[in-house]
Backbone as a chain_set.jsonl record, in Angstrom:
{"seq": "XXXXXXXXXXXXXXXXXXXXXXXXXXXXXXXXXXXXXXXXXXXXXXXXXXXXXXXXXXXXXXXXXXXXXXX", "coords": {"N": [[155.073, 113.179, 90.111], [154.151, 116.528, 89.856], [153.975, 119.423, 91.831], [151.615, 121.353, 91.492], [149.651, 119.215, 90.574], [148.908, 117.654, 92.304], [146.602, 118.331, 93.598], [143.265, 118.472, 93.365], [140.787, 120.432, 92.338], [137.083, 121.515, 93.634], [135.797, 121.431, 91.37], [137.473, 120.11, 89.842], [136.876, 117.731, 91.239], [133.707, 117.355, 91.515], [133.388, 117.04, 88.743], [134.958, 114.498, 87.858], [132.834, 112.792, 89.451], [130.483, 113.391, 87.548], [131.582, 112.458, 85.527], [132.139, 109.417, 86.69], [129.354, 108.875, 87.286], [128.087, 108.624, 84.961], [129.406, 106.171, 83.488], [128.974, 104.508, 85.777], [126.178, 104.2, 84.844], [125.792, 103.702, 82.262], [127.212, 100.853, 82.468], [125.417, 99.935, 83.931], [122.894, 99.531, 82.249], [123.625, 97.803, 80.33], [123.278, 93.722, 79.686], [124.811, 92.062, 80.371], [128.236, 91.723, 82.122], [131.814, 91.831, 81.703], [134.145, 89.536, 83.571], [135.908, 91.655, 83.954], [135.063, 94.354, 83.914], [133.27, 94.051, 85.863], [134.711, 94.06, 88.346], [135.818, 96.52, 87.666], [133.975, 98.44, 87.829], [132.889, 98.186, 90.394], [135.323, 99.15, 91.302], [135.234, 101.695, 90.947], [132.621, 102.089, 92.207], [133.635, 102.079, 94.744], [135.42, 104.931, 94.553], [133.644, 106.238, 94.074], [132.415, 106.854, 96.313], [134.151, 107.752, 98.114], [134.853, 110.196, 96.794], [132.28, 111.451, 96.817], [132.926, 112.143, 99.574], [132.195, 114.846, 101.813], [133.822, 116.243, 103.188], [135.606, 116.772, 101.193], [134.429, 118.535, 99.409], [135.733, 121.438, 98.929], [138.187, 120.845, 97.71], [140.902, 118.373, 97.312], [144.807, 117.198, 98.403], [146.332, 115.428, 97.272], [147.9, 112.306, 97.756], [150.573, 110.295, 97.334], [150.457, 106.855, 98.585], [151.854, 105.786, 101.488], [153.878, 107.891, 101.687], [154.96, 109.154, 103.284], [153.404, 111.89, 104.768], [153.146, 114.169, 106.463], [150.849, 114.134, 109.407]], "CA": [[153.903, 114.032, 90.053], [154.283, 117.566, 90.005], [153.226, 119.781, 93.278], [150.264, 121.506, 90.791], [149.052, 118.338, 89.763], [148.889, 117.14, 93.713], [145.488, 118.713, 94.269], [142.216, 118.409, 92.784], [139.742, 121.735, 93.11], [136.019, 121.614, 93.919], [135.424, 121.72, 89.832], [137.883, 118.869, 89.112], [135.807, 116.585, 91.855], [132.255, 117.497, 90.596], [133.747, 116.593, 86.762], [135.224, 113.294, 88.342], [131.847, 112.178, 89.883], [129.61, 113.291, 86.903], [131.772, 110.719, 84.846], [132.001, 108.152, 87.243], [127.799, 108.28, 87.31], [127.919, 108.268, 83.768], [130.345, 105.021, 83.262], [128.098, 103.384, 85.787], [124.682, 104.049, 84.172], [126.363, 102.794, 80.664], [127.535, 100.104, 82.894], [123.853, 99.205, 84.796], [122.032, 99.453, 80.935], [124.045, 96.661, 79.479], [122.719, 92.727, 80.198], [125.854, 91.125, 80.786], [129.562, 92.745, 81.724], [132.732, 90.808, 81.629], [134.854, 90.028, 84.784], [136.903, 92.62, 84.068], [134.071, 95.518, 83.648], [132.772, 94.089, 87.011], [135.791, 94.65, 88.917], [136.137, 97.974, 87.292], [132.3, 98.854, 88.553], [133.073, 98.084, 91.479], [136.277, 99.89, 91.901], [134.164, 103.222, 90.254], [131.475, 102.28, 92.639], [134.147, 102.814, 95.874], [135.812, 105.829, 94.427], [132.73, 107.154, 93.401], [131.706, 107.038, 97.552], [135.427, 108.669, 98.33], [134.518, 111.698, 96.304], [131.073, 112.111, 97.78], [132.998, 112.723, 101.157], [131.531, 116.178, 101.926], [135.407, 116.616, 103.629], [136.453, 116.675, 99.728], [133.637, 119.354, 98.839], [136.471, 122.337, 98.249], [139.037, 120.156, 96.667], [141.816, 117.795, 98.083], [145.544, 117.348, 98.24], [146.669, 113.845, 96.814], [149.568, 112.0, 98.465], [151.2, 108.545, 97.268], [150.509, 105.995, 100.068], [153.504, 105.479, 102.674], [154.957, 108.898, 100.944], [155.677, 110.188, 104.612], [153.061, 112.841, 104.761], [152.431, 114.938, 107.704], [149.021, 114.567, 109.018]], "C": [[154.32, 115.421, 90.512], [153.479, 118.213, 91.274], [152.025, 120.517, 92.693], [149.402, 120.431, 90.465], [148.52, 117.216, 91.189], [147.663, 117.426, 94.269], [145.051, 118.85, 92.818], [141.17, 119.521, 93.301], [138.421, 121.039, 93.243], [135.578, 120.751, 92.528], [135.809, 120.682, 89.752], [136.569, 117.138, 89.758], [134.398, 116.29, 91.614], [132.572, 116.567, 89.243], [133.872, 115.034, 87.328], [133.831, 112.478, 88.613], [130.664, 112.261, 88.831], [130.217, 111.93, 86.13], [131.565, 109.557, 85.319], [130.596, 107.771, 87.194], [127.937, 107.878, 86.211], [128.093, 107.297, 83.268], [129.309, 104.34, 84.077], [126.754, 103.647, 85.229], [125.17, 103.196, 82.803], [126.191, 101.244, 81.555], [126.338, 98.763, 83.081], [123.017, 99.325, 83.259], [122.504, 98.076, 80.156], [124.051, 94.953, 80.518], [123.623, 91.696, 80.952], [127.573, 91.886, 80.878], [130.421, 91.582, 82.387], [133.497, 90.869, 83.18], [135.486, 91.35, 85.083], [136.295, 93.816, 84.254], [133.468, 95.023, 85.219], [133.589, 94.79, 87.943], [136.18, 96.226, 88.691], [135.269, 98.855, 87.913], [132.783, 99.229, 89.7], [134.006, 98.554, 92.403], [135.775, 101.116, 91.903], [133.35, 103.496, 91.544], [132.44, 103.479, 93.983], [134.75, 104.122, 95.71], [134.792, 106.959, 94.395], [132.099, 108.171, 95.559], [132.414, 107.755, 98.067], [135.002, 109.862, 97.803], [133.297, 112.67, 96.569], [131.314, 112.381, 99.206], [132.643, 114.24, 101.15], [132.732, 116.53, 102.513], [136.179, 117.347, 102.015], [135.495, 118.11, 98.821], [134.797, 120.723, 97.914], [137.417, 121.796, 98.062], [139.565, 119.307, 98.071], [143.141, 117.77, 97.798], [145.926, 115.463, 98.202], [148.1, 113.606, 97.093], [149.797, 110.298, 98.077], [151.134, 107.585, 98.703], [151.714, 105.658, 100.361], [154.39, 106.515, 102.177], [155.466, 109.756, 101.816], [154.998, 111.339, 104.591], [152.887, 112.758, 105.59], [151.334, 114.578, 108.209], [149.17, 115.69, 110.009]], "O": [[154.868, 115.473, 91.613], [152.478, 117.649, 91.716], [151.088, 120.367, 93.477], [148.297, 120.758, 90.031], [147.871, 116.184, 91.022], [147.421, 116.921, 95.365], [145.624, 119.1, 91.757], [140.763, 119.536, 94.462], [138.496, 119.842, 92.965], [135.105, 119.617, 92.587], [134.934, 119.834, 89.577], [135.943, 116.217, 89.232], [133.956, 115.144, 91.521], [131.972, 115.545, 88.911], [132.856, 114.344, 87.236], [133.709, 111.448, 87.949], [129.789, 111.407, 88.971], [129.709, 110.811, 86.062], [130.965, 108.676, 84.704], [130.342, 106.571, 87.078], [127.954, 106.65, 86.13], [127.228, 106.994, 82.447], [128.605, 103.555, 83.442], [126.187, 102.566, 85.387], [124.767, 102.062, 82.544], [125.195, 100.547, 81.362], [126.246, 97.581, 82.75], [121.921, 98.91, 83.634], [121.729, 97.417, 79.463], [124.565, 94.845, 81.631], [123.339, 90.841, 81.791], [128.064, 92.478, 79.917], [130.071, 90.732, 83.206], [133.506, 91.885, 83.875], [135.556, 91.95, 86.156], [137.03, 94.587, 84.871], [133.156, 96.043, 85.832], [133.314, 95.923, 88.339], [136.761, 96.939, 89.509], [135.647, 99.886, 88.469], [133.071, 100.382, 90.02], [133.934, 98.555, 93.632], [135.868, 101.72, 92.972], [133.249, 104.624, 92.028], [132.309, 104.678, 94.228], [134.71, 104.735, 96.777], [134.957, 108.162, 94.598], [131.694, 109.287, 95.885], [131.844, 108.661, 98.676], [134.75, 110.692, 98.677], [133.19, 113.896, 96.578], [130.436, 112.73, 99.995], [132.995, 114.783, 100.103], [132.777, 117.733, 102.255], [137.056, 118.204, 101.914], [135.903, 118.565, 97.752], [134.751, 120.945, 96.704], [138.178, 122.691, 98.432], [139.143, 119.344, 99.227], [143.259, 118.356, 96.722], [145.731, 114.593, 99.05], [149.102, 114.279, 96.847], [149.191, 109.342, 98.561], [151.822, 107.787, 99.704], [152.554, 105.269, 99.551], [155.595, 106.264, 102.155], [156.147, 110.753, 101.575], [155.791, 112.256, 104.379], [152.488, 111.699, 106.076], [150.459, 114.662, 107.348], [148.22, 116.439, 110.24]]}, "num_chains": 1, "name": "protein.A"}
């Protein structure tokens, strides 16, 4: 991953969270969804709660887990 491509602005996180509503409303309209579309929900749902951190409001800097970052 490139060091431009390591952060997400304000703009990209807004865009991120309108889709993620979007995917689940499709999601919550249809009568029956397959294991696999559950699990997916449900991963959407937690990411979706990550991006509503108000910490994340003016963007963030994305790091590979155990990649030895600073804190």
């Amino acid at each position: 991953m490139s060091e431009q491509s390591r952060h997400l602005s304000a703009d990209e996180i807004v865009t991120l969270k309108f889709a993620a509503h979007r995917q689940l409303a499709r999601w919550s309209n249809k009568p029956r969804l397959s294991p696999y579309q559950h699990a997916q929900r449900s991963a959407l749902k937690r990411a979706v709660r990550v991006l509503e951190d108000k910490a994340l409001a003016h963007g963030c800097e994305l790091h590979v887990p155990g990649e030895g970052v600073d804190a």
